[in-house]
C-alpha positions as CSV (number, residue, x, y, z in Angstrom):
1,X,152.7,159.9,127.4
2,X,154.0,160.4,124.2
3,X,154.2,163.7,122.0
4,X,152.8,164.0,118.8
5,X,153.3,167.0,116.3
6,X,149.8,168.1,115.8
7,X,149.7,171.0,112.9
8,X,145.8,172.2,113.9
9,X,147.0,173.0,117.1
10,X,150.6,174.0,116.1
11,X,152.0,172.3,119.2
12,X,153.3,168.7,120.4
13,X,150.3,167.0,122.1
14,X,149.5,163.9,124.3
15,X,146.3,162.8,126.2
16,X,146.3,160.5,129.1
17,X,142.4,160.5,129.7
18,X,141.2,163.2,130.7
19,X,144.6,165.0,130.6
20,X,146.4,166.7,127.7
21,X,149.8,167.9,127.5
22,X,150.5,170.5,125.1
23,X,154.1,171.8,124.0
24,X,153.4,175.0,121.7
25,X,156.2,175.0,118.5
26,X,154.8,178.4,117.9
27,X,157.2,181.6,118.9
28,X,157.0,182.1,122.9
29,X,154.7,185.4,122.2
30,X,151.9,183.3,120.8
31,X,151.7,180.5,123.2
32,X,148.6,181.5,124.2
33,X,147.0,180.2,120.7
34,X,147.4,176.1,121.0
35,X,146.2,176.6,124.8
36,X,143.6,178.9,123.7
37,X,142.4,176.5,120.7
38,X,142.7,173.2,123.2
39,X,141.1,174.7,125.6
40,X,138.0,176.3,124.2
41,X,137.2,173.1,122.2
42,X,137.1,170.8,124.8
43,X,135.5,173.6,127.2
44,X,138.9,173.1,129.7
45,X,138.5,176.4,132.1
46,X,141.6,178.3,132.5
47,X,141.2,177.3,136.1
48,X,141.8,173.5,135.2
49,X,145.2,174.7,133.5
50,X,148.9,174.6,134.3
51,X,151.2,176.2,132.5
52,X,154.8,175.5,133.0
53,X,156.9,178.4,132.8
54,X,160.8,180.0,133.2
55,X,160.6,182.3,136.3
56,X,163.7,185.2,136.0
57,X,162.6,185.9,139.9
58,X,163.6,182.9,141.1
59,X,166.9,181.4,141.3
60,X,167.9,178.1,139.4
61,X,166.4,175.0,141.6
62,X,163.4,176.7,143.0
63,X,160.2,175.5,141.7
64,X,156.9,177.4,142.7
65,X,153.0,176.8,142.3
66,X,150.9,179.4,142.1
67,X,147.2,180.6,140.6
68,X,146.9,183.8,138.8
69,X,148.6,186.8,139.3
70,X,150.4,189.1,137.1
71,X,152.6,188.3,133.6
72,X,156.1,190.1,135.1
73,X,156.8,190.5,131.4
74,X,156.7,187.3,130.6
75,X,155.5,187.0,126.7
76,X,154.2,183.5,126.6
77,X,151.9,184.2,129.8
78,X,150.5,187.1,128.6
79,X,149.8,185.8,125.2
80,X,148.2,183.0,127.4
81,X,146.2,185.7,129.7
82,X,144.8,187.5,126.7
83,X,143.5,184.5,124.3
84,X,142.2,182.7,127.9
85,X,140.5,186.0,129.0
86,X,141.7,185.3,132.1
87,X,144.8,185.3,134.6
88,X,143.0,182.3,137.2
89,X,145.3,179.3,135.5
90,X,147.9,177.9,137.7
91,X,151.4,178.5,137.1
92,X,154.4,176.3,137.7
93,X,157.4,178.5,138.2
94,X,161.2,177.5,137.2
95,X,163.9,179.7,138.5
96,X,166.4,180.4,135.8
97,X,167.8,183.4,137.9
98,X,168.6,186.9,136.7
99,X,171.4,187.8,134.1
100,X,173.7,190.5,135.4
101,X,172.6,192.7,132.7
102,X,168.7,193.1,133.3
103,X,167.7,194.2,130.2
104,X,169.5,191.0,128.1
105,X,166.4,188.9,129.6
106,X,165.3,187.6,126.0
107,X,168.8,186.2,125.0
108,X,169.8,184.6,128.7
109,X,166.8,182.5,128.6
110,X,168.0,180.8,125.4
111,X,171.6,180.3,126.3
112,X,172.8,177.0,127.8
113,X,173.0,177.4,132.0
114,X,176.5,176.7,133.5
115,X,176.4,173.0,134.4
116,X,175.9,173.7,138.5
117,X,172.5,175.7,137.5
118,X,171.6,173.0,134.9
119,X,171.8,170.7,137.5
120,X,169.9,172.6,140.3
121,X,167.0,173.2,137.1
122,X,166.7,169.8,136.1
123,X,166.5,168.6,140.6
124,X,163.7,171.3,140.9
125,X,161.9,169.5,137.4
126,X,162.4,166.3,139.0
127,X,161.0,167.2,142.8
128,X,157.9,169.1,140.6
129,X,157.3,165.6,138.7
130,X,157.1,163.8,142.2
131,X,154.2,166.3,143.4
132,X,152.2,166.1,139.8
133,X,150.1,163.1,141.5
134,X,149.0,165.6,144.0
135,X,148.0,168.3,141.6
136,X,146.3,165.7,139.4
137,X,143.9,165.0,142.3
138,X,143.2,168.5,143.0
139,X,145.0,169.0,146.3
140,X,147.2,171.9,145.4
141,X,147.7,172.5,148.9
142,X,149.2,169.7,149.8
143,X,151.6,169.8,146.3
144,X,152.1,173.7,147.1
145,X,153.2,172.5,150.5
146,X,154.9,170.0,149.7
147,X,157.5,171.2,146.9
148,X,158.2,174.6,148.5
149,X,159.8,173.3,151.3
150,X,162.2,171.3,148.5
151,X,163.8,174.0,147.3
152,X,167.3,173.3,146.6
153,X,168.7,176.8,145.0
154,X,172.1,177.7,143.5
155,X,173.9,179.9,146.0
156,X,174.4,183.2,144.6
157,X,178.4,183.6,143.8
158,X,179.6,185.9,146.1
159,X,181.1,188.9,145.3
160,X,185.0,188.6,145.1
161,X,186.9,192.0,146.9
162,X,190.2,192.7,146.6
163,X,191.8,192.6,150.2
164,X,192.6,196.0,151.3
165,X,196.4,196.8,151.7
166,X,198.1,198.7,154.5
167,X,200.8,201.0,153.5
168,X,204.2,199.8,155.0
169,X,206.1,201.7,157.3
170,X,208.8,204.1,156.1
171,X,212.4,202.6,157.2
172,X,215.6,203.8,156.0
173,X,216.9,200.5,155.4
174,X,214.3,198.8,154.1
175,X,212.4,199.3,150.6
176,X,208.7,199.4,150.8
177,X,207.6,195.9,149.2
178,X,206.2,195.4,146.2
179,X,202.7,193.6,145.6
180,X,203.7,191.4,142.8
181,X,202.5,188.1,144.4
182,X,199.3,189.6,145.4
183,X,199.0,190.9,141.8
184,X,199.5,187.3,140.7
185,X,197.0,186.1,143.0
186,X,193.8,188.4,142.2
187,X,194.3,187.4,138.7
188,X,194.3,184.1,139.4
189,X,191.0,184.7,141.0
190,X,189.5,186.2,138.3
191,X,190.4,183.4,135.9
192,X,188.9,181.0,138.2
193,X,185.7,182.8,138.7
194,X,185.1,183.4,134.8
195,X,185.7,180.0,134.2
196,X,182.8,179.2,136.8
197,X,180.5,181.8,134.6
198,X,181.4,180.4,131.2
199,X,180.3,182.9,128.9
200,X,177.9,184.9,131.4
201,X,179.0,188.2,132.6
C-alpha cells in the first residue's frame, strides 16, 4: 500500500479494498479530524478503527492491543474520542517509556530514542505487523494473544550507588588512605552511563 498526500482529508492515505490507511499531517491535537472526516463518509464505526499510537506507560518494545478506555493525556486520542463520539476504537499501543522528568512528556516524544530503545521500538512494530493478518480477520483475541506474550522490553538502567566506604582503622604508623582511585572510578561510571543516555537526563 502506498501513501498519497490527500489535501480534503489533510492526511497521507491508501486503500487496499476495504481497508484505508490514514497518516494525519495535521498537528497531533487534531488527529481526530482526517479519522473523523474518513470515517463518517464511508460510515466506518469507531469500532472498526485502529489507531496506532505512542504509549508513555509502556516501556520501549512492548506493543499492546486494546479497545476503548481512557486518553491518559494523550492529545491525538482525545481529539480522536471527541470528533468519533466515542472511546470503543481499538488501540495499538507503542511503548516509548517515561522521561525522567514527567512533566517534559511533549518534547521526549519528538526526540530521537538512544539506538538500544530504537531498536526494541522498531522489534515491537515489526512483531505488531506479523499479527495485523489476525486483526484483519477479526480475531483480536488471538492477535491480542498472540503479541503480548512477544514483548521484548528495554531493561530499565539500573540505578548506579556509590559503594559505601568503611572508615580505616586508626594506626600510629600508618596514614588513613586516600580514595583517589575510587574517585577515579565513579567518574568513570558516570561518563559511561551518560554516554548510554545520550542527551536524556
Amino acid at each position: 500500500m502506498a501513501l498519497k498526500k490527500d489535501n480534503h482529508y489533510q492526511a497521507l492515505v491508501a486503500r487496499d479494498a476495504g481497508l484505508w490507511l490514514v497518516l494525519p499531517q495535521t498537528f497531533m491535537n487534531a488527529s481526530g479530524r482526517a479519522v473523523q472526516m474518513l470515517a463518517g463518509f464511508f460510515k466506518i464505526p469507531a469500532e472498526d478503527i485502529l489507531v496506532v499510537h505512542d504509549e508513555l506507560d509502556f516501556p520501549p518494545g512492548t506493543a499492546r492491543i486494546k479497545q476503548g478506555g481512557g486518553i491518559s493525556g494523550h492529545n491525538g486520542l482525545r481529539d480522536i474520542s471527541q470528533r468519533l463520539g466515542s472511546h470503543d476504537y481499538w488501540r495499538l499501543r507503542l511503548g516509548v517509556g517515561r522521561p525522567a522528568d514527567k512533566d517534559s512528556g511533549a518534547d521526549y516524544v519528538l526526540e530521537k530514542p538512544p539506538a538500544d530503545e530504537r531498536e526494541a521500538i522498531e522489534g515491537a512494530i515489526a512483531r505488531s505487523l506479523e499479527v495485523m493478518p489476525l486483526m484483519l480477520d477479526g480475531d483480536m483475541q488471538a492477535a491480542m494473544l498472540k503479541l503480548h506474550s512477544q514483548d521484548k522490553p528495554v531493561a530499565e538502567k539500573a540505578e548506579t550507588k556509590k559503594p559505601e566506604t568503611q572508615k580505616p582503622e586508626a594506626r600510629k604508623a600508618e596514614p588513613a588512605p586516600q580514595p583517589k582511585a575510587e574517585a577515579k572510578q565513579a567518574g568513570g561510571l558516570k561518563g559511561f552511563f551518560k554516554g548510554l543516555t545520550g542527551s536524556k537526563k
